[in-house]
N, C-alpha and C positions, 0 to 999 in steps of 0.2 A: 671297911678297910681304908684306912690314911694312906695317900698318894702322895709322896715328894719329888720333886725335881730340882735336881742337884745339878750346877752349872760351875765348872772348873775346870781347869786346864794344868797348870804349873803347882797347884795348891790339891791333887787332887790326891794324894799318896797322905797328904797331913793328918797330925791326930787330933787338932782342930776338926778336922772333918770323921772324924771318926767318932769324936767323943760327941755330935752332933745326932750322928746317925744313932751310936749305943741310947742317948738318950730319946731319941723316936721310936725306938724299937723295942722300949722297957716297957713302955704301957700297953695296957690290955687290948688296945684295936691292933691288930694287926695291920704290919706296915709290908708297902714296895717302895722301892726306891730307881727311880729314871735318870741314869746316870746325863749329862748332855756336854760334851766335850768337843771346846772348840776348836780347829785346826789352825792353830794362832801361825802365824807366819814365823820360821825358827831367828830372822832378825828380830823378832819383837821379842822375842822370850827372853825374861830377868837375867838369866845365864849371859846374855850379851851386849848385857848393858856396860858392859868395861871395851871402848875400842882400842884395838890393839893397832900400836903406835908404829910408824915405817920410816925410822927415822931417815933412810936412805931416800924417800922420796920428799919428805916431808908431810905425810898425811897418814892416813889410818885404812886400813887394809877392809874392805867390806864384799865380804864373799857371797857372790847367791847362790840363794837356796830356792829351789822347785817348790812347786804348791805341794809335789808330791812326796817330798821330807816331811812337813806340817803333818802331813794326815797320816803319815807312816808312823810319826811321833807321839802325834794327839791316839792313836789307837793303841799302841804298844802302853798307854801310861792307861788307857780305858782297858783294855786287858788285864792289869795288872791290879787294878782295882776291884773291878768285878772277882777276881780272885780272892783278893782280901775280904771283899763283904761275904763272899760265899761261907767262906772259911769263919768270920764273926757269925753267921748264922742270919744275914741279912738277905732278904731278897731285892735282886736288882737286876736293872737292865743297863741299856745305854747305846750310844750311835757315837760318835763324832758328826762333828757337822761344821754349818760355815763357819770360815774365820770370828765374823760378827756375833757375839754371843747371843744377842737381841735374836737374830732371823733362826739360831739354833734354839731356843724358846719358844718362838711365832710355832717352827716345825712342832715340838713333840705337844706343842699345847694343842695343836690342829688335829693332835691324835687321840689326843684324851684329855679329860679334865685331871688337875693337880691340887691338892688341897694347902700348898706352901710351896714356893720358891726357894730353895737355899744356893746363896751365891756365893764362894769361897774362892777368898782372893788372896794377895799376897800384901805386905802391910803397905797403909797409905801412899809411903812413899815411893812406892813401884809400881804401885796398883794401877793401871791404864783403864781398869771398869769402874775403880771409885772416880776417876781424873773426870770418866763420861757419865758418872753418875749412873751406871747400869744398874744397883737394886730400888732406887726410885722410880729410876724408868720402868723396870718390869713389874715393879707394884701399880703404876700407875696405868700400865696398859692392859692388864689382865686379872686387876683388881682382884690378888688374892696376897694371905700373905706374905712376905718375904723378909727374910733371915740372914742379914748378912752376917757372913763367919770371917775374919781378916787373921792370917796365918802370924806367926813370931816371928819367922823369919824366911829368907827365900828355901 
């Protein structure tokens, strides 16, 4: 059995990622798939990268947001996937985990081995894990291989 761990957040609903997965799951070894889903902070998510403007004071309005929006967030969108691969006929798991994609990595790889990394991101120009270079890094620290997938659009 081929073992995948698949690390997304905002990019994890995409058919980049899907068209990924249909192509691991065409060939003859049977596959699982680990989903790992980070609880990105909801200031950091693409969706909020437009600040909205106060002309009344002269600055830009920045609302917080609880750790416990992120992980309410990151799990409704891992629900919702696990749904979809059920329904594609895919086996999968998956968790939410830290912010840090890297220590949500470290976790599920401490659980088991993975035979590929797939990281699926959002394109270059918003991408804060190509910015830190995360599929480098996680090939370089667990030395198997990895697959970056970069989305068309947010």
């Amino acid at each position: 059995m081929r073992r995948y761990l698949i690390v997304a957040n905002q990019t994890l609903d995409s058919d980049q990622l899907m068209h990924v997965i249909a192509d691991r799951t065409g060939t003859e070894d049977p596959s699982e798939f680990r989903l790992v889903v980070p609880a990105t902070p909801v200031k950091d998510l693409a969706s909020n990268a437009v600040a909205i403007p106060m002309p009344v004071m002269g600055g830009t309005l920045n609302l917080p947001h609880p750790p416990a929006e992120a992980q309410k967030l990151a799990q409704a969108k891992l629900d919702a996937a696990l749904k979809k691969l059920a329904a594609a006929g895919a086996s999968a798991t998956g968790a939410v985990s830290d912010p840090d994609p890297m220590h949500g990595v470290e976790a599920a790889m401490a659980e088991g081995a993975y035979d590929e990394i797939i990281v699926v991101t959002l394109p270059s120009r918003f991408s804060h894990w190509l910015h830190t270079d995360l599929p480098d890094r996680l090939a370089h620290r667990f030395h198997v291989p990895v697959t970056h997938v970069a989305t068309e659009d947010l």
